[in-house]
N, C-alpha and C positions, 0 to 999 in steps of 0.2 A: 552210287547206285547200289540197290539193295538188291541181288541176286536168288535166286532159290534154286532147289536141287529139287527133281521131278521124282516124285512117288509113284509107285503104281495104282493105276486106277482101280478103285473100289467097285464093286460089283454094281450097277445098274437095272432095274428091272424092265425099262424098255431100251435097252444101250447094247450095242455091241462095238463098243468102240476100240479095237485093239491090235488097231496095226501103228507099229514103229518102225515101218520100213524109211532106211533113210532115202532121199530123196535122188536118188542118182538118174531114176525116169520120172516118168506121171506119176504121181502122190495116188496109191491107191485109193478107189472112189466107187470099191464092193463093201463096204461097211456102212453099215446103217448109224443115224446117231440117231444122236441124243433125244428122246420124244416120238422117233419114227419106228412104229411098228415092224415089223421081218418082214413082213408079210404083206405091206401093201404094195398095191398096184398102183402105179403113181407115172403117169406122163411124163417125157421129155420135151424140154424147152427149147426150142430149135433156134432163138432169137440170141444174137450173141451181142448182150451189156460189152461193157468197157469202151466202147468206139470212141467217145471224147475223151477217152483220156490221154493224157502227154505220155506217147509208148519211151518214152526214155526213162519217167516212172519206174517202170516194170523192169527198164536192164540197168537200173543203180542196184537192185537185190542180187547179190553174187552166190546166196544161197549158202552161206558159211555157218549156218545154223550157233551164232551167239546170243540171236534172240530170243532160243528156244526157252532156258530159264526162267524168261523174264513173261514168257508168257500164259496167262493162269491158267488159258484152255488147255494147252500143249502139258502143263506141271498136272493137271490133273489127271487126263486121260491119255500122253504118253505118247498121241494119235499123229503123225508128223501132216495131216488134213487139218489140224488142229494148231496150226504156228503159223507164225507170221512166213515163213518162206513158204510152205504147204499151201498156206490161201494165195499167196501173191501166185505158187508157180498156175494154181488153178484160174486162177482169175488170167495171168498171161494166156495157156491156153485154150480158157474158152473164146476170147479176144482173137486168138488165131484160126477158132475153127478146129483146132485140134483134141478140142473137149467137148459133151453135149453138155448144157445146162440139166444136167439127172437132179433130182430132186437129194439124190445124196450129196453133191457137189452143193447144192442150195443149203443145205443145212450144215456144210461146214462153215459155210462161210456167214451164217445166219445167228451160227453157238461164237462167232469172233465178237467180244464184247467193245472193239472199240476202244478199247484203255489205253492205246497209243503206245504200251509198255515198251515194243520194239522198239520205238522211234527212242528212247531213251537209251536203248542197249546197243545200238545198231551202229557200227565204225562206220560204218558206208555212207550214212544221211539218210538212209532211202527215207521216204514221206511216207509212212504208210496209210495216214489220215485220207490223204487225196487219193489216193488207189481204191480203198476199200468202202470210203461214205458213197463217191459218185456210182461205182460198182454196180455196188447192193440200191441205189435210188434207181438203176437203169434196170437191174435185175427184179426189182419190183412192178416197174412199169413194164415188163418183158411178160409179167405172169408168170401162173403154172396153170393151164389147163384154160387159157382166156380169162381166169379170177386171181386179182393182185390179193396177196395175201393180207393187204389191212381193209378190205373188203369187208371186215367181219364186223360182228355188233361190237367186239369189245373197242377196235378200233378206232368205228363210229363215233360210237357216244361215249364212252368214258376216257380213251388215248384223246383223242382229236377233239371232242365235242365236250370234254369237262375239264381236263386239268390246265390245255392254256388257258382257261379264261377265272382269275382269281376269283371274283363275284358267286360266280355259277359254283364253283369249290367252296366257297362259306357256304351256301346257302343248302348244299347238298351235305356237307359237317354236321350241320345241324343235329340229325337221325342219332349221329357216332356221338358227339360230342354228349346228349342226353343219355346214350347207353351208357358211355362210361360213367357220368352219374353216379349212377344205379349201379354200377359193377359188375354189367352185363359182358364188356371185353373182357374181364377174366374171366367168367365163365365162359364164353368164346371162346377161349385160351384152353385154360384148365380141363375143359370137360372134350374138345378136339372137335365140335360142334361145328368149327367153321369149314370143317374139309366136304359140311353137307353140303357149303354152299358152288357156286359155276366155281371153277378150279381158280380161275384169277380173280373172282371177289372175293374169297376167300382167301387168298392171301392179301389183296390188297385191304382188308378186313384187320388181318395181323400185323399189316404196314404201320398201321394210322399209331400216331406218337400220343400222350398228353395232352389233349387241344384245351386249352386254356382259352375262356372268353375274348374273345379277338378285340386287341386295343382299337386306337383312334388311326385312323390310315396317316399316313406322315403329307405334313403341310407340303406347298408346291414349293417352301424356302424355307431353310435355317440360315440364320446366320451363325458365321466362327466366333469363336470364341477368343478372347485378345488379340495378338496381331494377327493379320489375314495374311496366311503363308498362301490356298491357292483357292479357284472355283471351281468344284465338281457337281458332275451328276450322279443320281444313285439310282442304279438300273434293280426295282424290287422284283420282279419276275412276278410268275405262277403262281405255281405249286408254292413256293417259297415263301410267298407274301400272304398265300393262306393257310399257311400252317405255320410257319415263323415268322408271321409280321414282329413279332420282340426283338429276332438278328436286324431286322432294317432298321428297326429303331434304334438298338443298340450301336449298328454301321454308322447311323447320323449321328448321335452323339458321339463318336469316338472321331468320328473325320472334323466334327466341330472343334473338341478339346485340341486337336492338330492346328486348331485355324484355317480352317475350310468352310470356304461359304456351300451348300448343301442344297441344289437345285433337284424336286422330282417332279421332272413332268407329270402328267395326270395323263397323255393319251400315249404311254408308252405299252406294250403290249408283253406276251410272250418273245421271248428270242428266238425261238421255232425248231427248235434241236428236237421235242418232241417227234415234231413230224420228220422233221428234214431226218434224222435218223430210224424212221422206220418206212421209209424209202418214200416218202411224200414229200415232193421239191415244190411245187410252186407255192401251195398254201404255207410252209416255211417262206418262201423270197417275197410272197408280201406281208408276210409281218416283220419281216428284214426290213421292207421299206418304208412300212409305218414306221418302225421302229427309228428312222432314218430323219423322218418326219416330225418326230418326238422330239429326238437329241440334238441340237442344236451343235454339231461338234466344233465349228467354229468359236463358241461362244464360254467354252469351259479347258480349263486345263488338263482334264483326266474326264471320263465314265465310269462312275464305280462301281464294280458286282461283287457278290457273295457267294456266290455260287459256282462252283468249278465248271459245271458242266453249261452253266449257262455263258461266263466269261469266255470260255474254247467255243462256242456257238460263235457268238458276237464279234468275237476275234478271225475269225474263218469268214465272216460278212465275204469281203472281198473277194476271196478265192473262188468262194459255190458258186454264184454265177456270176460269170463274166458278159462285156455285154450292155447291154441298156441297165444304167443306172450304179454300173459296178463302182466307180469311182466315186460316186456319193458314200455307197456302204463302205469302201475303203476307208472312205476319211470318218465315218464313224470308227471303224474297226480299228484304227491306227490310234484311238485315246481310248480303247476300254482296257481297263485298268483291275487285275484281283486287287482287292483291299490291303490284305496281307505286301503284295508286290507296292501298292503306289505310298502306303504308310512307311515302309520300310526305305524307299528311295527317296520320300518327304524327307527322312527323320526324325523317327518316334520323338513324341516330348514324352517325357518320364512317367508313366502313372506312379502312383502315393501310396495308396490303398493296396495291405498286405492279400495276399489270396494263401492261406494253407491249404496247399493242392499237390499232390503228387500225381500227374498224367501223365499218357502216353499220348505222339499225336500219329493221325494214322496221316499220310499223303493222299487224296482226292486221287484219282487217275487223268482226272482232266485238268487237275492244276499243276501236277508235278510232270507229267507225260506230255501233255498237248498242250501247256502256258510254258513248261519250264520255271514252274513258279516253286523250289524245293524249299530254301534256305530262308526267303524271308519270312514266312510263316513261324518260323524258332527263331526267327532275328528279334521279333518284337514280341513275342512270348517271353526270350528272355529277361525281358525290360519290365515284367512282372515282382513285382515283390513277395518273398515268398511261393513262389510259383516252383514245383522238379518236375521237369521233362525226363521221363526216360524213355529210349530208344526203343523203339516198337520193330521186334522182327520180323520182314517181309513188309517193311509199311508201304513201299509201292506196288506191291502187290492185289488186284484187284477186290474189294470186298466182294462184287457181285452183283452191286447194285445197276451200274453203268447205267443211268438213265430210267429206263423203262425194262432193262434187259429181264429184273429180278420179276415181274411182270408175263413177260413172255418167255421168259428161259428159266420158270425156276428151280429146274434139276440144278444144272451147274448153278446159277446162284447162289442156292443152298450151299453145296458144295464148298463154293466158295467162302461163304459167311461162318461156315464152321472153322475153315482153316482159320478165317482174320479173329473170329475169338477167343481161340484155342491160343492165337496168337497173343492176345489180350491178355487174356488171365495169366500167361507167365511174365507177364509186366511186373504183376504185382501193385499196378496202376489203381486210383481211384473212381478216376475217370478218364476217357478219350476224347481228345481235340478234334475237331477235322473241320474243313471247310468248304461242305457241299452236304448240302440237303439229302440228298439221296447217297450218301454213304453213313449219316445220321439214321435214315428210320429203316436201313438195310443191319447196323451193325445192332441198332436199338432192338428191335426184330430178334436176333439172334440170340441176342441176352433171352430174352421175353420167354422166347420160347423154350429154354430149358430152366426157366423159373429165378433168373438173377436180376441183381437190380445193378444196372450200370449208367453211372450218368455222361452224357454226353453231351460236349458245350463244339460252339461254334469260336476261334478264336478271337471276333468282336464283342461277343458277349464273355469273354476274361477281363478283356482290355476295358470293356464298358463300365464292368462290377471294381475293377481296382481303380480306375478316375472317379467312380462313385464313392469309394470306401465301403461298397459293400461284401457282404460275406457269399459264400455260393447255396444257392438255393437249394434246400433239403429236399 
């Protein structure tokens, strides 16, 4: 576990985040954060969340603050509202009645990105996954002021209403895809023109990667290549599949050279993390159970994902809801498989093809925190020819991106994204690995935006280009 040492919080223009009082009572909750004005007038939530959850949850946290380090809110702003024991002791008592849901209590628990980092640091076991998703889904349906806060237009139509649906994301690319063309995102860039635009399409403006003419969608079968070691499925997502349909393809080819026969359903959907983590539960549990519907789990060895934060979705099936149909989504949940994890427990066959590459790989937060997926990721990297890994300091440490977080949190984000490249650069690296789409165009992003060029691979497209004998793309 890669540890870090807490800095003092850098000055914020709407922030006053600056109590580090340790926790011996209630986490002070007269501090304003991150995005919320001094000054507003803001209703109390009298509806107290947490009631389904297992209260034994809540008494594994002994409050011994080792997870403070590991946590990027807590390292940034100092703020003990802002750690894993901070949120846990608030979330226990609003659950007792001993707290109101204040809107500053909502926005500590709204800046916790989710990165599971505790659950990695934590001697105790405590889950903090299952504490704080169900939480925060019950304190959204709780309201503030009788309006859930993904109420909004960005919510609507661009979180909910664009990015699960891959189709509706090509066809909306389009616009970007012609700008860049033309050269129009660097001027976007260069000239700071996008800050004219609504605050989150203009970053989400500065998000968008390279989009390269979008290949052929992957057939519903491959077959393996020489002997057939097993049969999977390949879960392409979202976001993922329309902006990196080349990692899917590249996924199938490298699960082929393994000898894996290569099944993609055609009515598989989003894994619904979008929503389920911004506190919308049902329209997540039924694309759980399409999803359920899709994947045949009796009929393959593994389900394979690419995506850190989609695999921790998939994986959690079982847990969110219990209940009508839970044990269907178990027995999905119980064969999805990261790539990196099911190649490595296969046993890599050997790629041929040299890669002259000196990288750094960064950890996903939902692969390394909430899979526990650290090591085989650099197990089969190693198996690279010509390939140097060096060690990235603070690699599990959050980029920022968490999802949708960089989106709707992007002070910290930011924040965040400066520390992982600052981190970067004294690599001395060429480029960074990682294994999740949105720590890709959160780290890509950061380059971008102080004018460097860093390239950024997924590690199925290394593995892809050395069984091809190809070079890495300029």
């Amino acid at each position: 576990m890669t540890t870090t040492t807490p800095r003092p919080a850098s000055p914020l223009p709407t922030s006053a985040l600056a109590s580090s009082t340790p926790l011996t009572s209630a986490p002070v909750t007269d501090t304003v954060s991150i995005n919320t004005p001094p000054t507003a007038e803001l209703p109390v939530i009298t509806a107290r969340p947490g009631g389904s959850i297992d209260y034994e949850l809540f008494l594994d946290c002994v409050h011994c603050g080792l997870c403070t380090a590991s946590c990027p809110t807590y390292v940034e702003t100092g703020n003990e509202n802002d750690s894993p024991r901070g949120r846990i002791y608030l979330m226990r008592a609003v659950r007792d009645g001993r707290q109101d849901l204040t809107h500053e209590v909502r926005r500590h628990l709204e800046l916790c990105l989710d990165c599971r980092a505790c659950e990695t640091a934590c001697p105790s076991g405590v889950q903090y996954g299952k504490l704080i998703e169900p939480f925060r889904v019950e304190m959204e349906q709780a309201g503030q002021g009788g309006v859930a806060k993904t109420d909004d237009w960005f919510h609507k139509y661009i979180l909910f209403g664009l990015f699960p649906y891959p189709d509706k994301m090509r066809r909306a690319l389009v616009p970007a895809r012609l700008a860049q063309r033309l050269g129009l995102e660097w001027l976007l860039v260069k000239t700071g023109l996008w800050r004219l635009l609504p605050s989150r399409l203009g970053r989400m403006a500065t998000l968008l990667p390279k989009l390269a003419r979008p290949g052929p969608p992957l057939p519903a079968f491959l077959a393996a290549k020489g002997k057939r070691r097993a049969r999977v499925a390949l879960f392409t997502g979202c976001v993922g599949d329309a902006m990196f349909r080349e990692t899917n393809w590249a996924t199938a080819r490298v699960l082929q050279e393994n000898g894996c026969d290569v099944v993609v359903p055609e009515n598989q959907v989003c894994c619904g993390a979008i929503h389920f983590h911004a506190g919308s539960s049902e329209p997540a549990r039924a694309m759980a159970d399409t999803n359920v519907e899709a994947f045949d789990a009796s009929s393959v060895d593994a389900v394979i994902v690419n995506v850190a934060g989609c695999g921790s979705m998939l994986k959690d099936y079982g847990h969110h809801w219990p209940g009508n149909g839970a044990a269907e989504r178990s027995a999905l949940a119980d064969k999805i498989r990261d790539c990196s994890e099911f190649l490595d427990d296969l046993g890599l066959i050997q790629p041929r093809g040299e890669i002259r590459l000196t990288a750094t790989y960064h950890d996903a937060c939902h692969l390394v925190h909430a899979q526990r997926v650290r090591d085989q990721p650099r197990n089969v990297l190693s198996k690279v020819p010509g390939l140097k890994l060096v060690e990235l300091a603070e690699s599990e440490l959050c980029c920022g991106a968490a999802g949708t977080y960089n989106l709707t949190e992007p002070e910290m984000a930011e924040r965040l994204a400066r520390r992982k490249l600052d981190n970067i650069r004294r690599t001395g690296a060429q480029a960074v690995i990682t294994g999740n789409a949105g720590c890709y165009l959160q780290i890509a992003r950061a380059a971008r935006m102080e004018g460097e060029v860093l390239k950024i691979l997924h590690p199925m497209e290394v593995l892809d280009l050395s069984y091809r004998r190809l070079p890495i793309p300029s």
